[in-house]
Every structure is written in structure tokens, then in C-alpha cells.
C-alpha positions in Angstrom: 13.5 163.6 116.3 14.1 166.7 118.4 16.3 167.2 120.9 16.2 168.7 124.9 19.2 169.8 126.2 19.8 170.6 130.3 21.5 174.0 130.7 20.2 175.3 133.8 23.1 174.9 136.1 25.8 177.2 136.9 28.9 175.1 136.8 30.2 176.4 139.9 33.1 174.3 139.6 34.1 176.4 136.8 34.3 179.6 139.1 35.7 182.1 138.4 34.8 182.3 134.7 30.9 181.3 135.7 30.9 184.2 138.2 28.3 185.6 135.6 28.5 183.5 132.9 26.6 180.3 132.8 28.8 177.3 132.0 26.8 176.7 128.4 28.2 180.2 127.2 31.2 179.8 128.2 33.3 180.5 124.6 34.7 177.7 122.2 36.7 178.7 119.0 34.1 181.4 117.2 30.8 180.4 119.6 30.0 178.7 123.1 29.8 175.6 124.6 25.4 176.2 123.3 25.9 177.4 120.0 28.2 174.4 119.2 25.8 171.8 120.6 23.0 173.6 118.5 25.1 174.0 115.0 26.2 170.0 115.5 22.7 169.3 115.5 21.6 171.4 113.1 24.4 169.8 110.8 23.1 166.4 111.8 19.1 167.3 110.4 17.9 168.2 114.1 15.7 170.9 113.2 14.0 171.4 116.5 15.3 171.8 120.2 13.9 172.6 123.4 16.9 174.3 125.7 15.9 174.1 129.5 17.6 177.3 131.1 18.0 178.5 135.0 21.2 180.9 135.8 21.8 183.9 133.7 18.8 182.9 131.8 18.4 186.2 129.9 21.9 185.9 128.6 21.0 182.7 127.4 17.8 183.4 125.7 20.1 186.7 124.3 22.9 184.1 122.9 20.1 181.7 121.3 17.4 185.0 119.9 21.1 186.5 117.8 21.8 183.0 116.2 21.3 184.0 112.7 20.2 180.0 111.8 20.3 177.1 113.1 17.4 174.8 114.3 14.2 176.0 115.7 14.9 177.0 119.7 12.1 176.9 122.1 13.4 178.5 125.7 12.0 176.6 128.9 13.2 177.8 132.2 13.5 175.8 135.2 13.3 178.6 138.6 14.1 175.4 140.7 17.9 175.2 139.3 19.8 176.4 142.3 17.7 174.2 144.5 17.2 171.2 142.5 19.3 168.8 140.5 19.0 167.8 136.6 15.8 165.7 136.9 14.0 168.7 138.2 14.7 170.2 134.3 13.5 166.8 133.0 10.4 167.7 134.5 10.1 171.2 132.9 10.8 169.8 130.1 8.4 166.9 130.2 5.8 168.4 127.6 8.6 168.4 125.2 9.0 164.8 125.3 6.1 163.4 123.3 7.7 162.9 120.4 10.9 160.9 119.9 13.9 163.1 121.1 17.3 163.2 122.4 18.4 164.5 125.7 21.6 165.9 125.8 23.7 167.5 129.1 24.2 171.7 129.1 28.0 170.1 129.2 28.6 167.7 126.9 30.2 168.5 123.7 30.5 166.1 120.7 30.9 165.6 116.9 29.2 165.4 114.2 30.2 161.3 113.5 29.0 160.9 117.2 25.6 162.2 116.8 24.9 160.5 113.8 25.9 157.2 115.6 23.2 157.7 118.1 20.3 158.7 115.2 21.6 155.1 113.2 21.8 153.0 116.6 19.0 150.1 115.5 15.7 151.3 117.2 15.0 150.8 120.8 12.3 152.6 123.5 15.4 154.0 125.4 18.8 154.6 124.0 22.2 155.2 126.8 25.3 156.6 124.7 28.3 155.2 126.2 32.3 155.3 125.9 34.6 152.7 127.0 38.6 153.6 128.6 40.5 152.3 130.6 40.3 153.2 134.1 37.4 155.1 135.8 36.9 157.7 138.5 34.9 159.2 140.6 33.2 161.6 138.9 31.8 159.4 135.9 28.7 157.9 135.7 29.3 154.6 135.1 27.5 152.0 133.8 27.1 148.3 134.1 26.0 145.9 131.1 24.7 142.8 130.2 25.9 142.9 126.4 24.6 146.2 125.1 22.1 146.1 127.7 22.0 148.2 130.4 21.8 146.9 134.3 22.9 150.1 136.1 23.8 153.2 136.0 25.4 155.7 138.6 28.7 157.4 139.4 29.3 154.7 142.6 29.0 151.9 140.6 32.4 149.6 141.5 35.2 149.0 139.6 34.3 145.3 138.9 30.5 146.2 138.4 31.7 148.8 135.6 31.9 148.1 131.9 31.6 151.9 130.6 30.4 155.7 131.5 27.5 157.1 130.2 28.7 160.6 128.1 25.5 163.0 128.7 23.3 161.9 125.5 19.8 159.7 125.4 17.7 158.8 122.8 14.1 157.6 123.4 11.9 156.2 120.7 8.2 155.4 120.8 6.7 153.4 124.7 10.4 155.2 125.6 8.7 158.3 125.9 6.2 157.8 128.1 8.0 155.4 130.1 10.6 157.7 131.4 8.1 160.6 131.4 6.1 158.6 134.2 9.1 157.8 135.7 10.2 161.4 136.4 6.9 162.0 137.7 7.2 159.3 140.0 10.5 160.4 141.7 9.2 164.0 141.5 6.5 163.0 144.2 8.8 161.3 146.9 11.1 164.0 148.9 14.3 162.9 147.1 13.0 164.3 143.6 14.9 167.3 143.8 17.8 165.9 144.5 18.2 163.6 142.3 19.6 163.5 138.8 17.8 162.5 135.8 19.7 159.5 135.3 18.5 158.1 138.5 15.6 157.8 136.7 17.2 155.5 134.0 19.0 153.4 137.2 15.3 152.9 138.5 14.0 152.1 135.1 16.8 149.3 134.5 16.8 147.7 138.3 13.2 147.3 137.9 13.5 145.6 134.1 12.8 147.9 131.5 15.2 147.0 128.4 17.4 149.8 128.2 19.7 149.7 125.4 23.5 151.1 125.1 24.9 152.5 122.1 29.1 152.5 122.1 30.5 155.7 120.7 34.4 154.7 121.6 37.0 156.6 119.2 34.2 159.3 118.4 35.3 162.8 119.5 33.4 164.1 122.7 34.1 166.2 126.3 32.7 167.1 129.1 32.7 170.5 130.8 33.0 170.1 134.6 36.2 172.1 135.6 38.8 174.2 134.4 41.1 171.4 133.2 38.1 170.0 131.4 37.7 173.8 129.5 40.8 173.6 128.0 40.3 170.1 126.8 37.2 171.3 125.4 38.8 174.0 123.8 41.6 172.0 122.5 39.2 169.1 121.2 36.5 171.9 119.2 37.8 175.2 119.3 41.4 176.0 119.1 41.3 177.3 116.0 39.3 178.5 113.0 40.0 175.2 111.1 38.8 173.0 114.3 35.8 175.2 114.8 34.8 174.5 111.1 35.2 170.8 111.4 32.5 171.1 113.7 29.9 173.5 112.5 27.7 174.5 109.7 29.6 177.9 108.2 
């Protein structure tokens, strides 16, 4: 299992502190939002990532070449990130995919007990982490489900259609693979490729039949970066202190 994780974006809704920065170097207790993701992998026996880069991408590849250990990083740069949404990075990254991996968002930060939830969910072609809360809003991407099956997924998705949000992490095992690959390649070749998230590819996938399967993470520790407010819950959550960022890494 390796894993790809989609940091080509800016976060311009983190402005001013992405004026320069991209949004997966932004700090968090003794390292950024990247170096977190990669030492909670590392801790959880993911020894090889792929990290899909656009903005900034020489400070990136700086941040990951001075990580004095850690798993194995190999740099893929997507030029079409200021242009192009997230499945457009799926696509770069598509060569990475023959094996079974995980695909995690530039943006989404979780713990150690989360991550190994996802590796020990029973084996399934295509894996959807999801969360369960009380209320929903507009900016989650919300899923539907048929018992741990997954119907739809998509941030419009209707109250009464909604049974969870998806929190940025996939896992895809075996057929998996290939299915989704041929999937992105598909959208990539209609005019709406670029535009679309890579998670539209999942929505597709599940309206069309393919048994997609869900994997509850509810009480494990995760956040996701999207705006200011969202930073200092971030912060709070994984790096407010020395004692918080050792709870989550591999010193």
C-alpha cells in the first residue's frame, strides 16, 4: 500500500498566509500541514508516497528533499493546477496508481487511529472514508448510503439524501485500481474534465453501479484546511503544543 496525496492547489481561501506559501506548508506545531500527513503515514507502515504538487512547487520539493526520514517521496507536478481542479492531479498521478494505494487531500489532516482504521476496513476494490455529525453544510461533500454502501457523493447532495461527508481519504484495492484509473481518463476526454473534482469520478462510478464501499471513522481525530477558522482548528487539534505534536508523529 502506498499512498498519493493532492497538494497542488493554492488555498486561496487561506489568503493572506498563502500569498507565497502553499496551503500544505502552512506550519503545524514543529512541521506543516505535509510533513504531518507524511510522518502519520510513515508511523502507520506507509513506506512509499507519491505527492502531486503545482504552486510554490520548489518550496515543496525543498520541505520534502530536508525531511531527514520518513517514507520514500516521489514529486509529481501537475502545471494545469491554476486552471484545473483535483481530478486533473488524479490524472498526473495515474501511473502511480497500479498498485493498491490511498489517496489522500493536500488538506486533510488525521491521526494515527484514523489511518489504521482505513488499512483494517475488510477489503473492497474502492474504499470512501467517511464521518458522521449532526448537521451539514455547504461546503461538505456529502454522501448518501445504502448501508455502508455508497450511492452518491457530492457537496449538493440534500439534506434528506445525506447520511455522512466524505473526509478527503480513499483506499482502492485490486479491479479498484484500474476502475477508477479508466474512469479519470474518461472524464479527462469530455470538456468538463478540468473542472471537475476527482470525486466526481467516484459519484459517476456509484450512479452507474460499481460497489463502492464506506468506511466510518466517527470519534477518530481529523480536520480539514479550507480557511482561516479551519487553521486554527487544525492547529488546535495537531499542533498546539510540543506534547500534541508528539502524539502525532514519529520523534
Amino acid at each position: 500500500m502506498h499512498a498519493v496525496i493532492l497538494s497542488a492547489g493554492r488555498g486561496s481561501r487561506l489568503l493572506p498566509l498563502t500569498e507565497n506559501l502553499p496551503k500544505c506548508l502552512l506550519p503545524i506545531g514543529l512541521t506543516t500541514v505535509l510533513g504531518m500527513q507524511l510522518d502519520t503515514l510513515f508511523q502507520g507502515g506507509i513506506k512509499k508516497v507519491s505527492v502531486v504538487t503545482g504552486f510554490n512547487a520548489d518550496m515543496v520539493k525543498a520541505e520534502i528533499d530536508a525531511r531527514p526520514s520518513g517514507p520514500k517521496v516521489k514529486i509529481i507536478y501537475n502545471p494545469f493546477y491554476q486552471v484545473a481542479d483535483n481530478l486533473a492531479s488524479c490524472w498526473m498521478a495515474r501511473k502511480a496508481m497500479k498498485s493498491d494505494f490511498l489517496i489522500i487531500n493536500g488538506d486533510t489532516l488525521f491521526s494515527p487511529k484514523l489511518l489504521e482504521t482505513i488499512l483494517s476496513a475488510p477489503p473492497a476494490p474502492i474504499t470512501v472514508t467517511i464521518d458522521k455529525k449532526d448537521q451539514y453544510d455547504g461546503d461538505d461533500m456529502k454522501v448518501t448510503l445504502d448501508g455502508s454502501r455508497l450511492l452518491a457523493i457530492g457537496k449538493t447532495l440534500t439534506a434528506q439524501e445525506t447520511n455522512g461527508e466524505s473526509i478527503g481519504m480513499l483506499r482502492f484495492m485490486g479491479e479498484g485500481r484500474k476502475t477508477f484509473r479508466d474512469e479519470i481518463k474518461s472524464l479527462m476526454q469530455n470538456n468538463k474534465g478540468t473542472k471537475s473534482w476527482y470525486l466526481s469520478a467516484i459519484h459517476g462510478l456509484a450512479q452507474s453501479g460499481v460497489e463502492i464501499e464506506t468506511t466510518n471513522i466517527q470519534g477518530s481525530t481529523w480536520a480539514e484546511l479550507d480557511t482561516p477558522e479551519d487553521y486554527e482548528i487544525c492547529r488546535d487539534l495537531f499542533g498546539s503544543s510540543e506534547s500534541a505534536r508528539k502524539r502525532f508523529s514519529i520523534l
